[in-house]
Backbone as numpy.savetxt, mean C-alpha at the origin, in Angstrom:
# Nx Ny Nz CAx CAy CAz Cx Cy Cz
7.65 19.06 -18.38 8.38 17.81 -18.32 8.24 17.12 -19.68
8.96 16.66 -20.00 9.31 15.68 -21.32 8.85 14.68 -21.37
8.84 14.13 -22.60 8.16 12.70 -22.53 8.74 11.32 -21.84
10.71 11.96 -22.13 11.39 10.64 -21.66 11.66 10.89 -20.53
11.30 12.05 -19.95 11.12 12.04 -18.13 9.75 11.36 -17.84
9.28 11.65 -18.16 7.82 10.74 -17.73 7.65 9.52 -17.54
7.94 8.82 -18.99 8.39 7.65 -18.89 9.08 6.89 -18.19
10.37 7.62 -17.56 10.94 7.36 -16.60 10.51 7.24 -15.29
9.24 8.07 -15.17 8.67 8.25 -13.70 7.86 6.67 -13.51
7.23 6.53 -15.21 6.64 5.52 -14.60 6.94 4.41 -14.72
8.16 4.32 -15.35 8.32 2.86 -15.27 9.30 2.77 -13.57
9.68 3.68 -12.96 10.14 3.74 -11.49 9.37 3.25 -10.46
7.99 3.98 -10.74 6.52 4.00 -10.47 5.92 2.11 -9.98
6.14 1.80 -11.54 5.70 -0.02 -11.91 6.86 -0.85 -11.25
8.15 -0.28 -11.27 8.96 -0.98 -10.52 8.79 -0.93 -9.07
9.19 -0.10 -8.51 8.62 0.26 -7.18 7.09 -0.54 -6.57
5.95 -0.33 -7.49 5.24 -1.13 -6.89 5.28 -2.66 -7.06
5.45 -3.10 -7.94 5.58 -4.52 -8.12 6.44 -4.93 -7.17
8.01 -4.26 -6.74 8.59 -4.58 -5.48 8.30 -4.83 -4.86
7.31 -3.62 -4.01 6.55 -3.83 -2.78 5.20 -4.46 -2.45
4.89 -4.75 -3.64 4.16 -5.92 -3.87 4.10 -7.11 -3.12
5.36 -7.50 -4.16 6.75 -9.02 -3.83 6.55 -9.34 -2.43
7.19 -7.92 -1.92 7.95 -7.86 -0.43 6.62 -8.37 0.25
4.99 -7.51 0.18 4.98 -7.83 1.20 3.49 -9.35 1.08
4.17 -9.97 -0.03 3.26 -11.27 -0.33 4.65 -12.28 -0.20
5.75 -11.88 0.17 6.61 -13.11 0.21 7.25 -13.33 1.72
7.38 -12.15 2.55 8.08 -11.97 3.48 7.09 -12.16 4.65
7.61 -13.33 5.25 6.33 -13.91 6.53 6.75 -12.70 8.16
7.93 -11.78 8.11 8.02 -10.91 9.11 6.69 -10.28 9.43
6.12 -10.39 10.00 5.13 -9.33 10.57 5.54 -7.75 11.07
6.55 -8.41 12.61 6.54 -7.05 12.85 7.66 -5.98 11.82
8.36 -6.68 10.89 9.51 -5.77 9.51 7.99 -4.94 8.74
6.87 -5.87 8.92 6.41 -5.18 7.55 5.59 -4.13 8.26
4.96 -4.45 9.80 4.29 -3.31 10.21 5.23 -1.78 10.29
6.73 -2.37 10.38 7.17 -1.15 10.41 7.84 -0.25 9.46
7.85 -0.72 8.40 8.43 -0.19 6.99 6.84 -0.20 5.92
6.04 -0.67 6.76 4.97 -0.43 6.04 4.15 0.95 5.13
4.25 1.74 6.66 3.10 2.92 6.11 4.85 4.04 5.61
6.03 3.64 5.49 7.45 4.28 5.01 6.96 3.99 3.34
6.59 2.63 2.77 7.04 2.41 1.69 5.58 2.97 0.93
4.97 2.71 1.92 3.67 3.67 1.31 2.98 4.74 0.81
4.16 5.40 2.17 4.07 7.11 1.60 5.11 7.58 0.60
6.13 6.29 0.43 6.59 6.64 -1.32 6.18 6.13 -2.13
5.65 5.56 -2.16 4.71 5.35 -3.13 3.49 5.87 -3.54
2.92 6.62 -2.71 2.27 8.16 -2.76 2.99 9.05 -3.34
4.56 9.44 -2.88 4.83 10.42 -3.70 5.47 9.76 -5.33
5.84 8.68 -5.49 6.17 8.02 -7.06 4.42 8.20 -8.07
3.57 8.19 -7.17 2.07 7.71 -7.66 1.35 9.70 -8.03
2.29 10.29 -7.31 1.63 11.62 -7.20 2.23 12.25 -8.45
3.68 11.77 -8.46 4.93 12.12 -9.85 4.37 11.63 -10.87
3.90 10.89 -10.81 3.55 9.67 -12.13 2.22 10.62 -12.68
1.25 11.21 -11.61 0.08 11.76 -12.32 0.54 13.37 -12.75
1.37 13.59 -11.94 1.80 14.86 -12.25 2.84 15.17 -13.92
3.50 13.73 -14.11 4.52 13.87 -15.12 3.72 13.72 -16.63
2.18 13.26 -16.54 1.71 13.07 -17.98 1.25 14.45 -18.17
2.51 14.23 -19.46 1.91 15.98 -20.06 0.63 16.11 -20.80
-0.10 14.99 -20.86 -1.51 15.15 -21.20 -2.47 15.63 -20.14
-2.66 15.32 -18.95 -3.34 15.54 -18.05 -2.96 17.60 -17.69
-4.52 18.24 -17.18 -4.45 19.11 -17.18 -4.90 19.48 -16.01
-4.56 18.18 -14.66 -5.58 18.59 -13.62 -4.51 19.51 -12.71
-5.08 20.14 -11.23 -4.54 20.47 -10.86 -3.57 19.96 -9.64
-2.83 20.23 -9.25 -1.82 19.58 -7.99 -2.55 19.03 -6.65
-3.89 19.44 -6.25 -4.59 19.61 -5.41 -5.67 18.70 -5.89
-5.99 18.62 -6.77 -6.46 17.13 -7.42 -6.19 16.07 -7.35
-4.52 15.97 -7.65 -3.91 15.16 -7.62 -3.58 14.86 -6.17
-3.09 15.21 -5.26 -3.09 15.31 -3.92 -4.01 14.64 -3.42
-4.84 15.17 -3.60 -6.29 14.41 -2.69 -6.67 12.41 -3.10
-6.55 12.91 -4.95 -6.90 11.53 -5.01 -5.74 10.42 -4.55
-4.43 11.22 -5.11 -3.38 10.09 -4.09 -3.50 9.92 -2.48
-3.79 11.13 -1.82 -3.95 10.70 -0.77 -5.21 9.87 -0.14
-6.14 9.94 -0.59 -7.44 8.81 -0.88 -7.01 7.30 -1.17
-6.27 7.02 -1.65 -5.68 6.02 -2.33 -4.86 5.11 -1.70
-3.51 5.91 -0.61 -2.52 5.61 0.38 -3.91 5.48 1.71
-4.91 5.91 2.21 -5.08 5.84 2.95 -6.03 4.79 3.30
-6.88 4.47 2.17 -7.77 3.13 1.91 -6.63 2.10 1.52
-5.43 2.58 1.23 -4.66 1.11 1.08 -4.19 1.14 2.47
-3.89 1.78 2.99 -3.29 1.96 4.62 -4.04 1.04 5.73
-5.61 1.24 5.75 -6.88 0.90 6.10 -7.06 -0.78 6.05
-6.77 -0.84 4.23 -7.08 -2.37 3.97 -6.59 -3.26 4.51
-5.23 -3.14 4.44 -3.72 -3.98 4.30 -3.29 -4.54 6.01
-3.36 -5.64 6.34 -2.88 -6.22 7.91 -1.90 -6.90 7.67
-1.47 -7.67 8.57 -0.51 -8.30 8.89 -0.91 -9.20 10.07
-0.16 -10.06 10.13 -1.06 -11.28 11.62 0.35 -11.66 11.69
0.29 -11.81 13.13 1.41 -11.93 13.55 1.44 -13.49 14.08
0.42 -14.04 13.64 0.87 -15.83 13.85 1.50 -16.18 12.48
1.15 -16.10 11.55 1.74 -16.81 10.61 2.30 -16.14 9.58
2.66 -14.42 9.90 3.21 -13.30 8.86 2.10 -12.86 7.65
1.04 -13.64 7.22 0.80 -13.46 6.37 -0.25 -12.04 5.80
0.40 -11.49 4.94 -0.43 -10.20 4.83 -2.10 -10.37 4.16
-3.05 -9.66 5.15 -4.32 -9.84 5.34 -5.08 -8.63 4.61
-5.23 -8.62 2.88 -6.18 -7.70 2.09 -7.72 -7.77 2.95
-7.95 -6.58 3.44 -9.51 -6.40 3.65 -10.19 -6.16 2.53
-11.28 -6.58 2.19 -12.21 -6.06 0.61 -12.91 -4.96 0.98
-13.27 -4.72 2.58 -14.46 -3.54 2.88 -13.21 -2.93 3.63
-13.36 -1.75 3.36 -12.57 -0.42 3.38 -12.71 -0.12 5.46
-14.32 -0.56 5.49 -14.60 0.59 6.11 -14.40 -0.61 7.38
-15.11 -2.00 7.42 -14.74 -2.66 8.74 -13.62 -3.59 8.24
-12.10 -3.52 8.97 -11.35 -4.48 8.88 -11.71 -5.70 9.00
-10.34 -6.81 7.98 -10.72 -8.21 7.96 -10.49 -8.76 9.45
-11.55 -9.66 9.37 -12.00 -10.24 10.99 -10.77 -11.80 11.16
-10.64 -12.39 10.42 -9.63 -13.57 10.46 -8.90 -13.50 9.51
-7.76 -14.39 9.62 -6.51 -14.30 9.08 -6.89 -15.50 8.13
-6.29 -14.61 6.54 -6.71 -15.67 5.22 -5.52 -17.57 5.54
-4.78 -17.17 5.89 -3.40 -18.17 6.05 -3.79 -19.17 7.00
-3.80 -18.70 8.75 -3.77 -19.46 9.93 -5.72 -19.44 10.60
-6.15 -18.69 9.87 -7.60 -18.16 10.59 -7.69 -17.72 11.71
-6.66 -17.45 12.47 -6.85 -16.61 13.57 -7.49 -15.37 13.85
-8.22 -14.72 14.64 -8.87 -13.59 14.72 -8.16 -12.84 14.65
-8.16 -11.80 14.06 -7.39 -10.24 14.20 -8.09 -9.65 14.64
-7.10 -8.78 15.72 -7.78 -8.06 16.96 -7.93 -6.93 15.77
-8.42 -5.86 17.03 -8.83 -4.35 16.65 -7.62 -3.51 16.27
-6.50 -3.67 17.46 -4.95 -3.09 16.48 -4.48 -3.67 15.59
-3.83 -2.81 14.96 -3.67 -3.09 13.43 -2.17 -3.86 13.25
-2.43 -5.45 12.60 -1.79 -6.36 12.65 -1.73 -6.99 14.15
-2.17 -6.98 15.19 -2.19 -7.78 16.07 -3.16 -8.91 15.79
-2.59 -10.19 16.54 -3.88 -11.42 16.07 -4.01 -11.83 17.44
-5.06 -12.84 17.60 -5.40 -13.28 19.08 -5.11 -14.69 18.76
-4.89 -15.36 19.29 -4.77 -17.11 19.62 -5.52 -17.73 20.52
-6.82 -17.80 19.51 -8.31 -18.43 19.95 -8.11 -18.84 19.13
């Protein structure tokens, strides 16, 4: 691959995420984002997989690359909620136990992912 294909990948790459960025820090839908969620994610896995694959400097292998993108989509998969009182999307910092209240309304978030309770 060429240099001005590459380039191309990633500035698709920076566009694409900054989009979905936008989308899902501006858009108070809950249930739009639970469901186009883990869609825009897994392209962005494959723009993120292109992007490591297109630098003709890098000499790793496909299966390298694979793993760490998929490491990557799946701790962001993990992190990322949604609360369905007040839309607002809920970054967890610990990977491993989801965020317990909602940063926006403070409502509890249940155990399914983006459901909230109204306590």
């Amino acid at each position: 691959m060429n240099t001005q294909q590459a380039h191309i990948i990633q500035l698709l790459t920076f566009l694409y995420g900054a989009t979905f960025s936008i989308f899902l820090l501006i858009n108070k839908n809950a249930d739009l984002k639970r469901k186009i969620f883990p869609y825009l994610l897994a392209l962005f896995g494959v723009l993120m997989f292109g992007l490591v694959w297109s630098d003709p400097k890098t000499d790793t292998s496909a299966i390298y690359s694979a793993i760490g993108v998929g490491l990557v989509i799946a701790l962001n998969y993990r992190a990322i909620n949604f609360c369905t009182s007040c839309g607002k999307t809920v970054f967890s910092r610990n990977v491993i136990e989801p965020q317990s209240y909602c940063g926006g309304c403070g409502n509890k978030m249940t155990v399914e992912k983006g459901e909230s309770d109204q306590t």
